[in-house]
PDB file with one MODEL, atoms N, CA, C and O in Angstrom:
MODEL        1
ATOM      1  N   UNK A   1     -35.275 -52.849   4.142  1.00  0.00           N
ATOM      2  CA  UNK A   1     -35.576 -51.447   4.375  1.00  0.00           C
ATOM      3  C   UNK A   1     -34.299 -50.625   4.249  1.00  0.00           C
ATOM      4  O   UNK A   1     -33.229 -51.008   4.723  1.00  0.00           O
ATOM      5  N   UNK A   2     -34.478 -49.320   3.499  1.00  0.00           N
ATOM      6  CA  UNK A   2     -33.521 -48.421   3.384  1.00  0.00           C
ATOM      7  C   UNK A   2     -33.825 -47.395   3.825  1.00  0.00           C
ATOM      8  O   UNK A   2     -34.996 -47.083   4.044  1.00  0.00           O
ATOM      9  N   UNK A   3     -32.449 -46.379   4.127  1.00  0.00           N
ATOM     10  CA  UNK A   3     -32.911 -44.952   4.808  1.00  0.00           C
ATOM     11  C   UNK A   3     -33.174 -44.206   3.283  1.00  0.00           C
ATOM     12  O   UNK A   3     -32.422 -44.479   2.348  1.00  0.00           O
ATOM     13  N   UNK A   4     -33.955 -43.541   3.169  1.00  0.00           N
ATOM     14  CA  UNK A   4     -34.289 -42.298   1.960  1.00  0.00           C
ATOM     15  C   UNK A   4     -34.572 -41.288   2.718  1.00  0.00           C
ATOM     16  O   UNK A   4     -34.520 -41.272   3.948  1.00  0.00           O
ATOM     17  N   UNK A   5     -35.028 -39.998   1.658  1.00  0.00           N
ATOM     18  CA  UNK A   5     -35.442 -38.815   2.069  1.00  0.00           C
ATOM     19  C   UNK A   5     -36.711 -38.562   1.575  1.00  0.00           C
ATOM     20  O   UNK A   5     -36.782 -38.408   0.356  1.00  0.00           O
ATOM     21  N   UNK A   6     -37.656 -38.488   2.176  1.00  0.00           N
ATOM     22  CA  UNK A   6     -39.161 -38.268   1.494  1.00  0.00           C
ATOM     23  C   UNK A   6     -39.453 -36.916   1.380  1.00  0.00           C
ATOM     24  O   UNK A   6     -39.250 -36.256   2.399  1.00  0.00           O
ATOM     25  N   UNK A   7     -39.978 -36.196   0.172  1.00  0.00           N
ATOM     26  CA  UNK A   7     -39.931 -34.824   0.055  1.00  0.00           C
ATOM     27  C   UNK A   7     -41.382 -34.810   0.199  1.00  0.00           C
ATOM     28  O   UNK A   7     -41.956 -35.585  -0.567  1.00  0.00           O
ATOM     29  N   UNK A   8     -42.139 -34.118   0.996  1.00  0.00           N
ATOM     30  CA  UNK A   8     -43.362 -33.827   1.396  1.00  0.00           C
ATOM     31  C   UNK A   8     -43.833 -32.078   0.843  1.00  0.00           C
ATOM     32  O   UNK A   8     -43.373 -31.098   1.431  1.00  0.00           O
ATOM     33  N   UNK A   9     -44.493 -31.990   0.027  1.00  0.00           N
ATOM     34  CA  UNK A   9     -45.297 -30.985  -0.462  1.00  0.00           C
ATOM     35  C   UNK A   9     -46.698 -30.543   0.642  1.00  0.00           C
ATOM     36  O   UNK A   9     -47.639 -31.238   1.026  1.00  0.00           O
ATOM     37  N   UNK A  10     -46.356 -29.134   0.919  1.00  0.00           N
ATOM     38  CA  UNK A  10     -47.272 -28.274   1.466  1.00  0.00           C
ATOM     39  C   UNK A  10     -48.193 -26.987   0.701  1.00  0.00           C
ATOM     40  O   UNK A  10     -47.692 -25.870   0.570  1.00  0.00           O
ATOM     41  N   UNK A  11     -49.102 -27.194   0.390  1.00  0.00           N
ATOM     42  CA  UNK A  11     -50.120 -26.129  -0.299  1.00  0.00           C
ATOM     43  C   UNK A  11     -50.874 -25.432   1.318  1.00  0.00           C
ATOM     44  O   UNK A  11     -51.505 -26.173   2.072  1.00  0.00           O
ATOM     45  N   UNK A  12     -50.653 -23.909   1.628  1.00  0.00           N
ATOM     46  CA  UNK A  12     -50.937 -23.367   2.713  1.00  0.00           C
ATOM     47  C   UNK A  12     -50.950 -23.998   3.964  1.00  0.00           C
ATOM     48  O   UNK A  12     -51.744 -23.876   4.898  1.00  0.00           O
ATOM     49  N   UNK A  13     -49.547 -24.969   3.787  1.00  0.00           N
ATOM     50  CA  UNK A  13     -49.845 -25.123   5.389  1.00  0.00           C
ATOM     51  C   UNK A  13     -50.220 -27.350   5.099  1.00  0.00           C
ATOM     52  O   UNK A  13     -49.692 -28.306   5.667  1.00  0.00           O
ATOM     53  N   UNK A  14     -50.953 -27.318   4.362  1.00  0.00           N
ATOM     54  CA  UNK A  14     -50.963 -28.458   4.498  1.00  0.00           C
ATOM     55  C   UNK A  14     -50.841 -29.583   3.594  1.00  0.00           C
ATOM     56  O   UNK A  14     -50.920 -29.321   2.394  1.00  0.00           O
ATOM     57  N   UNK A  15     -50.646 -30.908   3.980  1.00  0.00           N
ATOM     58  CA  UNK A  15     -49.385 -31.872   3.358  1.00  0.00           C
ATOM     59  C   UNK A  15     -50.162 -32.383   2.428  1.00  0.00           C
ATOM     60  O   UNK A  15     -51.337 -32.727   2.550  1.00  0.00           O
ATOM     61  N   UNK A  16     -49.316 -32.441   1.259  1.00  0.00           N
ATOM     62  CA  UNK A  16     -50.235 -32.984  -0.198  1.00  0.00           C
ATOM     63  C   UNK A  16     -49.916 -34.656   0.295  1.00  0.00           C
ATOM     64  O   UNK A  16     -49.016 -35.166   0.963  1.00  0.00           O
ATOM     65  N   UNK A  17     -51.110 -35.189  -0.381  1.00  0.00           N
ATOM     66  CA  UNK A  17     -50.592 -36.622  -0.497  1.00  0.00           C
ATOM     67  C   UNK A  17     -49.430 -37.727  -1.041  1.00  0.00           C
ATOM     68  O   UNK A  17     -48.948 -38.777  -0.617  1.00  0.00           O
ATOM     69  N   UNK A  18     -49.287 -36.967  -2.091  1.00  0.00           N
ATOM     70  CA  UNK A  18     -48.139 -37.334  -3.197  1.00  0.00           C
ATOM     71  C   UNK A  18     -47.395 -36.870  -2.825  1.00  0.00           C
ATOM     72  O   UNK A  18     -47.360 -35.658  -2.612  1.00  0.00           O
ATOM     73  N   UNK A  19     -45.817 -38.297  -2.429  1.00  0.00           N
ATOM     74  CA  UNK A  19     -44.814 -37.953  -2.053  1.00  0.00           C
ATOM     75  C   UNK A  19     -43.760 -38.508  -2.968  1.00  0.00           C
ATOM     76  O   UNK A  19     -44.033 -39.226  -3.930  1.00  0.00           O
ATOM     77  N   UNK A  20     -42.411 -38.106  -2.592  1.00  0.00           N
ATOM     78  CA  UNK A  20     -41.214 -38.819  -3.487  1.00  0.00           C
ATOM     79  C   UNK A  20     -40.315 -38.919  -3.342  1.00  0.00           C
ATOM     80  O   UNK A  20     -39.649 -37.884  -3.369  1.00  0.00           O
ATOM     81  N   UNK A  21     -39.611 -40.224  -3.080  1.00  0.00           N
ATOM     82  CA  UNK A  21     -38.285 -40.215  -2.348  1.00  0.00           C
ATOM     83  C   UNK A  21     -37.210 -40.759  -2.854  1.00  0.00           C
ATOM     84  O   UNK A  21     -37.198 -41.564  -3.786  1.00  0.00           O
ATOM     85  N   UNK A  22     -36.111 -40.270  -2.161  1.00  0.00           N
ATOM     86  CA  UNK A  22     -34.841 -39.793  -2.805  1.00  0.00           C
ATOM     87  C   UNK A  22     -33.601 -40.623  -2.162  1.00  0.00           C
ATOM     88  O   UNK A  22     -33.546 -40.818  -0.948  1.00  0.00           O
ATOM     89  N   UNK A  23     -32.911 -40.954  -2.789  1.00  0.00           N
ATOM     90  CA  UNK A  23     -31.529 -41.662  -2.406  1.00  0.00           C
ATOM     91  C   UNK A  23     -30.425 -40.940  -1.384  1.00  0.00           C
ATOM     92  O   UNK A  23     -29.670 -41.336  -0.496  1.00  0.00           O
ATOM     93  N   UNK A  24     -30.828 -39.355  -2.150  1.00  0.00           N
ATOM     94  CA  UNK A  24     -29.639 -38.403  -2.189  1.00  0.00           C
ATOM     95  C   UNK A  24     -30.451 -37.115  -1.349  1.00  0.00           C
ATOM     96  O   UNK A  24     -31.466 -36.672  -1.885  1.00  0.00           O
ATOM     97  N   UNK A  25     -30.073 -36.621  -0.254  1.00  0.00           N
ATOM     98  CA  UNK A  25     -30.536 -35.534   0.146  1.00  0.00           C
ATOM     99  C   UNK A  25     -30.701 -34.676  -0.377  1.00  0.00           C
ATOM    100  O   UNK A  25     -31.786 -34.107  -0.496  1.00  0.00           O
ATOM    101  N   UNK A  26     -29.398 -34.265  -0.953  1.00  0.00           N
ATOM    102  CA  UNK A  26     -29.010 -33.010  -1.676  1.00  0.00           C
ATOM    103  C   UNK A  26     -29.903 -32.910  -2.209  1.00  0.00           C
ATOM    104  O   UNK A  26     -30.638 -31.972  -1.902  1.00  0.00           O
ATOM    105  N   UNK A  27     -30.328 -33.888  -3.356  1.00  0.00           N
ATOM    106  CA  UNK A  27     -31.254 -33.928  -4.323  1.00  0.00           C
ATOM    107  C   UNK A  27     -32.528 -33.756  -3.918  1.00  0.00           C
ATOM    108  O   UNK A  27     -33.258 -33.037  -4.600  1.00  0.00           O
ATOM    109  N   UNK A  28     -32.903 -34.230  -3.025  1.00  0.00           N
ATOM    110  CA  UNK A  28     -34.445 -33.786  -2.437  1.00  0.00           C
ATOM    111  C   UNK A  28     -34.419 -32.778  -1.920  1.00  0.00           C
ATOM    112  O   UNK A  28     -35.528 -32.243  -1.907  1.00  0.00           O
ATOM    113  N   UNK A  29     -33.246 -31.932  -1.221  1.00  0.00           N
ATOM    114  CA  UNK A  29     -33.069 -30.433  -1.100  1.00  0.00           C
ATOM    115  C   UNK A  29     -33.102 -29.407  -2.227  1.00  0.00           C
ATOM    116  O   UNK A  29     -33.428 -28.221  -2.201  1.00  0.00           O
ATOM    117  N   UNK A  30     -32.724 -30.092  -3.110  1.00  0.00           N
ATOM    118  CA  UNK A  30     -32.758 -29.508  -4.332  1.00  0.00           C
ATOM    119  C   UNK A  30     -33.992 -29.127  -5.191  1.00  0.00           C
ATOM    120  O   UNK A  30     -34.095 -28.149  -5.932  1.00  0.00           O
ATOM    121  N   UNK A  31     -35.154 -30.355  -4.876  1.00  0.00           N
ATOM    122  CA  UNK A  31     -36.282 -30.080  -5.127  1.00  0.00           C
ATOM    123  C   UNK A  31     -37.392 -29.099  -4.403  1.00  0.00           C
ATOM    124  O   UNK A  31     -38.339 -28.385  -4.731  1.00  0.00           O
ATOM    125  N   UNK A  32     -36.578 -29.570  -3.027  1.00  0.00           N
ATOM    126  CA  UNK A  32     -37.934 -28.709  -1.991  1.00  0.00           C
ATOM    127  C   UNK A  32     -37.495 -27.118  -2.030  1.00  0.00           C
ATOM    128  O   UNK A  32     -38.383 -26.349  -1.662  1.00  0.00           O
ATOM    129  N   UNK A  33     -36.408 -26.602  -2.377  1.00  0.00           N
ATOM    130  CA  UNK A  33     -35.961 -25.376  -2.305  1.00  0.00           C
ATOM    131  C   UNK A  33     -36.829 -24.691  -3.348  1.00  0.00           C
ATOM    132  O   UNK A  33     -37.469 -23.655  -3.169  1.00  0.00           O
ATOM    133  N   UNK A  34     -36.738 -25.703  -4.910  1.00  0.00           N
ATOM    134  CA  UNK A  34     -37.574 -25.001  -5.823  1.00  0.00           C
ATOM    135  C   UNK A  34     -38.288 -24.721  -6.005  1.00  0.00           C
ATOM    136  O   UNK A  34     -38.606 -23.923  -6.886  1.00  0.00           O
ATOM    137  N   UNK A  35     -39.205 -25.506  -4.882  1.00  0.00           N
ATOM    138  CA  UNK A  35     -41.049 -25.624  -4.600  1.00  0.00           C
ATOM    139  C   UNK A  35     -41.101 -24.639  -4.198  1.00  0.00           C
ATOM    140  O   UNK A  35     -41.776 -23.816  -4.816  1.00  0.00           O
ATOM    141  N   UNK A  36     -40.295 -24.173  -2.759  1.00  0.00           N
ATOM    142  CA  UNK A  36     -40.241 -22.492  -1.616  1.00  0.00           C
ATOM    143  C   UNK A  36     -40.202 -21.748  -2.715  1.00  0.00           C
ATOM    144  O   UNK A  36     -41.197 -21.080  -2.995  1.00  0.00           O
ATOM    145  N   UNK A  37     -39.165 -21.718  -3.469  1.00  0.00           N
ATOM    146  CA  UNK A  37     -38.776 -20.610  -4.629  1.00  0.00           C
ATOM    147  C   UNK A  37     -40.099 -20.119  -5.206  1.00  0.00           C
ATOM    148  O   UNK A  37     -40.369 -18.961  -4.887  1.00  0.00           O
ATOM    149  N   UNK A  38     -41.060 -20.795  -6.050  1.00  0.00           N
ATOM    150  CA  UNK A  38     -42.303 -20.539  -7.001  1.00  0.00           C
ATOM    151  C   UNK A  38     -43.276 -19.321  -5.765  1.00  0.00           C
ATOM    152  O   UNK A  38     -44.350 -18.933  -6.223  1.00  0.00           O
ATOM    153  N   UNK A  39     -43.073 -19.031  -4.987  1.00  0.00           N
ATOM    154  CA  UNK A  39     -43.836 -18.202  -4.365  1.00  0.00           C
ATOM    155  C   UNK A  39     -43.247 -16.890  -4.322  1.00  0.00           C
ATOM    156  O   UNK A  39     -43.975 -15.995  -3.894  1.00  0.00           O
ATOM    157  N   UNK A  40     -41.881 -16.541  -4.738  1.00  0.00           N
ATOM    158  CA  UNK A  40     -41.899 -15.406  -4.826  1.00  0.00           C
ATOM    159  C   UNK A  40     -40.544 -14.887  -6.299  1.00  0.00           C
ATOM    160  O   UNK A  40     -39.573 -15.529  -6.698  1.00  0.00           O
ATOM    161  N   UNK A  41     -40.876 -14.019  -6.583  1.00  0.00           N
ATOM    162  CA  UNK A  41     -39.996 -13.259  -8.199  1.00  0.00           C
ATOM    163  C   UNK A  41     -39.425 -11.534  -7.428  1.00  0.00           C
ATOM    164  O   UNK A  41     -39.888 -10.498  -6.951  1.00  0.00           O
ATOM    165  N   UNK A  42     -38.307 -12.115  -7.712  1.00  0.00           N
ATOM    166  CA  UNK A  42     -37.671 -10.218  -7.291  1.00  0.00           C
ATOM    167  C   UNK A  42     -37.642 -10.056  -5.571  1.00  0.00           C
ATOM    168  O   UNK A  42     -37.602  -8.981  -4.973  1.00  0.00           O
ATOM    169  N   UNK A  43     -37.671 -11.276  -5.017  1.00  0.00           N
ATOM    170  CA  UNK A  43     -37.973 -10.535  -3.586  1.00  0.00           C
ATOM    171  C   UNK A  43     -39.437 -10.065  -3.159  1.00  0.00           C
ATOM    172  O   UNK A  43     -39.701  -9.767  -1.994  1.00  0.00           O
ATOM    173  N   UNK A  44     -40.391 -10.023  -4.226  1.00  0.00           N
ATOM    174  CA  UNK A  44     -41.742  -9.866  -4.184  1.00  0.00           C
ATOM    175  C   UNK A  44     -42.501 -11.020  -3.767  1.00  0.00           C
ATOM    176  O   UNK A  44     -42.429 -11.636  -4.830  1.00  0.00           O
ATOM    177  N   UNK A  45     -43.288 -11.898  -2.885  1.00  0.00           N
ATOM    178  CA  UNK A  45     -44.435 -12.244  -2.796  1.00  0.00           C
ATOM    179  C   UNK A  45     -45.576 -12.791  -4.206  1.00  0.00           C
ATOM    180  O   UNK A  45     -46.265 -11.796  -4.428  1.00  0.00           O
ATOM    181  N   UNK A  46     -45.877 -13.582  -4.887  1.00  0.00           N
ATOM    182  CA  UNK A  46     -47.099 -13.531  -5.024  1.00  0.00           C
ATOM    183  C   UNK A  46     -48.380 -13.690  -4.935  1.00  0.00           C
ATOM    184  O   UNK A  46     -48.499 -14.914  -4.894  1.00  0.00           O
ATOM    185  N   UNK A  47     -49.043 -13.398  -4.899  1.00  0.00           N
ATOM    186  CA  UNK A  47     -50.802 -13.313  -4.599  1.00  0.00           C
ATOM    187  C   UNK A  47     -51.149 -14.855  -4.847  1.00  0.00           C
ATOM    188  O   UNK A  47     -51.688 -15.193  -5.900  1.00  0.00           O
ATOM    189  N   UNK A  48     -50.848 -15.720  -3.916  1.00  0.00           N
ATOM    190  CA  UNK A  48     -51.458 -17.626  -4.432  1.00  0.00           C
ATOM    191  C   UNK A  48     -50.675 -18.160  -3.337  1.00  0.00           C
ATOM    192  O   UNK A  48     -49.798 -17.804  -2.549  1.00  0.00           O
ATOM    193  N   UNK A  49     -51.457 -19.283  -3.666  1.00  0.00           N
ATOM    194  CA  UNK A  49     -51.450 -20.123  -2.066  1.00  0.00           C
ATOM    195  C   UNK A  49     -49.734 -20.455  -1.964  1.00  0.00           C
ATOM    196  O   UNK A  49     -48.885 -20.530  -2.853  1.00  0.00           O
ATOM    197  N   UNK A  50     -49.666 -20.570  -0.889  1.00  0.00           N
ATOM    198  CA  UNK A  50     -48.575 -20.779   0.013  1.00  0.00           C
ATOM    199  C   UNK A  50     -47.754 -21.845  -0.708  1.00  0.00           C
ATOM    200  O   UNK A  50     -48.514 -22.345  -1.537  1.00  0.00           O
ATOM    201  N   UNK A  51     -46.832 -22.289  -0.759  1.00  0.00           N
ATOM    202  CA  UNK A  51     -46.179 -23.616  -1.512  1.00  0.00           C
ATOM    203  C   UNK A  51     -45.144 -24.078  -0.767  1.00  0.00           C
ATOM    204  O   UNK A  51     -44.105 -23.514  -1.108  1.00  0.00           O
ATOM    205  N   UNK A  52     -44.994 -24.824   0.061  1.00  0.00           N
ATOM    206  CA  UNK A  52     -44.091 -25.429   1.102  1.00  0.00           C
ATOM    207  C   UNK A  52     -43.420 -26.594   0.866  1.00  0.00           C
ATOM    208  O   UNK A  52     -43.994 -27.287   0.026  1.00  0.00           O
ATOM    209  N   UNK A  53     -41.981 -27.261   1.487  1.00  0.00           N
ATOM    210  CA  UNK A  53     -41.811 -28.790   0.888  1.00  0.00           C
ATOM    211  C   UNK A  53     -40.389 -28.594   1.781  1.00  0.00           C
ATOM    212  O   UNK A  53     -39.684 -27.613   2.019  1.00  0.00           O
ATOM    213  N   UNK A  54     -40.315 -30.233   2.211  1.00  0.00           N
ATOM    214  CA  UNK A  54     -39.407 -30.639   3.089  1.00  0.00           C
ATOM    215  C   UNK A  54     -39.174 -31.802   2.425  1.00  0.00           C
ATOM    216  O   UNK A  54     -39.666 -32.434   1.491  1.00  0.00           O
ATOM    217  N   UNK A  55     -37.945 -31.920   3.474  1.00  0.00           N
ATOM    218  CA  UNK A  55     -37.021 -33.275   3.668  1.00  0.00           C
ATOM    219  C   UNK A  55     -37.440 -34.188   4.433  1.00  0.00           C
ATOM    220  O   UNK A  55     -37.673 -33.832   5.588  1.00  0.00           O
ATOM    221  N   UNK A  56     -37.650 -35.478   4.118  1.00  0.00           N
ATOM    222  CA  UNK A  56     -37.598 -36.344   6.022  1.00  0.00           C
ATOM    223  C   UNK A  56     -36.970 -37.514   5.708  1.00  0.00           C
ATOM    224  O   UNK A  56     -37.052 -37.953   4.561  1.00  0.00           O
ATOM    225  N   UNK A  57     -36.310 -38.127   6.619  1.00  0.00           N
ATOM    226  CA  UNK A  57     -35.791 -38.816   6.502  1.00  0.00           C
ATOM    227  C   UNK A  57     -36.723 -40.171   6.863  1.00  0.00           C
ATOM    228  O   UNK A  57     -37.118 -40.176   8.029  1.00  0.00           O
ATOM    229  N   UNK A  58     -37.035 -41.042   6.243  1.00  0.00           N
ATOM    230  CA  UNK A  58     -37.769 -42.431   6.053  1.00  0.00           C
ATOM    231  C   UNK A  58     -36.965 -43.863   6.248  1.00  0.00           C
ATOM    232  O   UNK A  58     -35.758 -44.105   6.230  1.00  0.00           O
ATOM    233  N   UNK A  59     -37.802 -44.484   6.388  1.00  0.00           N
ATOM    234  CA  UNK A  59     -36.960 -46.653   5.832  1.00  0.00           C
ATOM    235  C   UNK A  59     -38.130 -46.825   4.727  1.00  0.00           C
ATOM    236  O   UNK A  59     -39.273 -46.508   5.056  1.00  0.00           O
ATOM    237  N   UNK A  60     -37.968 -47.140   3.892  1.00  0.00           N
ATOM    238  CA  UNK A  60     -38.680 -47.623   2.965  1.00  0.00           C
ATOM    239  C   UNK A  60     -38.778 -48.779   2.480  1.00  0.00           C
ATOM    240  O   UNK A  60     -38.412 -49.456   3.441  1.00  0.00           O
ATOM    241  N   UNK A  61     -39.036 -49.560   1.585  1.00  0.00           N
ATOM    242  CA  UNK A  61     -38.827 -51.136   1.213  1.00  0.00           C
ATOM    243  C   UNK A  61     -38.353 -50.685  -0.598  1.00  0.00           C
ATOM    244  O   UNK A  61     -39.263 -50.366  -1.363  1.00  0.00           O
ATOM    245  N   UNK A  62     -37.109 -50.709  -1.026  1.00  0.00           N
ATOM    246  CA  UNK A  62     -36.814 -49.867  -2.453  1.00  0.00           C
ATOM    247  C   UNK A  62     -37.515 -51.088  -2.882  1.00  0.00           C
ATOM    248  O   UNK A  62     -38.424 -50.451  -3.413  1.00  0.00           O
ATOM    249  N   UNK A  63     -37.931 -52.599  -3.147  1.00  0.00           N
ATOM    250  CA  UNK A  63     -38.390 -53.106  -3.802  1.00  0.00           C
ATOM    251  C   UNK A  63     -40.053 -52.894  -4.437  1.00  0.00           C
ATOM    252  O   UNK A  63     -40.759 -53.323  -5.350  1.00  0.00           O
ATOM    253  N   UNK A  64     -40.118 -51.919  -3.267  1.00  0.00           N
ATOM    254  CA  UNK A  64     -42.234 -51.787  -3.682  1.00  0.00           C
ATOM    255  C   UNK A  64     -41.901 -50.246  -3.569  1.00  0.00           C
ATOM    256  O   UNK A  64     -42.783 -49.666  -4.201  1.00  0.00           O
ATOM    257  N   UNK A  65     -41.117 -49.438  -3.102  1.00  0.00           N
ATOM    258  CA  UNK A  65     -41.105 -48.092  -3.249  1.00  0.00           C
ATOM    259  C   UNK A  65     -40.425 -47.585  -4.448  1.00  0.00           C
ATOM    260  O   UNK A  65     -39.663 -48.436  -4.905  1.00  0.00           O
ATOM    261  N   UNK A  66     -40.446 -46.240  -5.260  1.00  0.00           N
ATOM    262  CA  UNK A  66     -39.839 -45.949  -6.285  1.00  0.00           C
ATOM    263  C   UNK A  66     -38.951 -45.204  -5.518  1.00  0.00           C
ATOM    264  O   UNK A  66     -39.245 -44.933  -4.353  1.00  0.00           O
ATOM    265  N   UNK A  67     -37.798 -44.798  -6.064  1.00  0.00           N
ATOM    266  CA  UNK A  67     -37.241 -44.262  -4.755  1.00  0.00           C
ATOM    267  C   UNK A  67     -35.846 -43.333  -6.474  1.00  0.00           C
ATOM    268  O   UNK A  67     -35.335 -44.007  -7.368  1.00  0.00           O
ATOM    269  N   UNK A  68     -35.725 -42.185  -6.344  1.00  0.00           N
ATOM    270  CA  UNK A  68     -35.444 -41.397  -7.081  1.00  0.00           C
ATOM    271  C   UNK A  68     -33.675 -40.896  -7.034  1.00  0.00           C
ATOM    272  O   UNK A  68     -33.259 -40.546  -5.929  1.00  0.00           O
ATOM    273  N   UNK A  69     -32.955 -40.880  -7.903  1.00  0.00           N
ATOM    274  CA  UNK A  69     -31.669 -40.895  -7.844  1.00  0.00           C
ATOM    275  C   UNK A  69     -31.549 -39.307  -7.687  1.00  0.00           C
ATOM    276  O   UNK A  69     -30.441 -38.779  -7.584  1.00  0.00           O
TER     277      UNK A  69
ENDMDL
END
């Protein structure tokens, strides 16, 4: 078992199934920021569901998990 970072996707609030985890924080910070980002252009809002996404920190088994550089 290894420590990773599992990036968890939120559509309004609640947790998609499909997850994906990461070696590198940064890097899964890097992803979940971009997910927050798609909800708004200019400081504006747009009209569609909510789009949320975190970090967590996990143990995984890298031999049966894919686990993302």
């Amino acid at each position: 078992m290894i420590l990773v970072f599992m990036l968890t996707t939120f559509i309004n609030g609640e947790p998609q199934p499909e997850k994906s985890y990461w070696y590198n924080i940064n890097r899964c910070q890097y992803f979940a920021r971009s997910l927050r980002r798609q909800n708004y252009w200019l400081s504006q809002k747009y009209r569609q569901n909510e789009v949320g996404a975190t970090c967590t920190p996990v143990h995984v088994n890298d031999e049966v998990t894919k686990v993302w550089w």
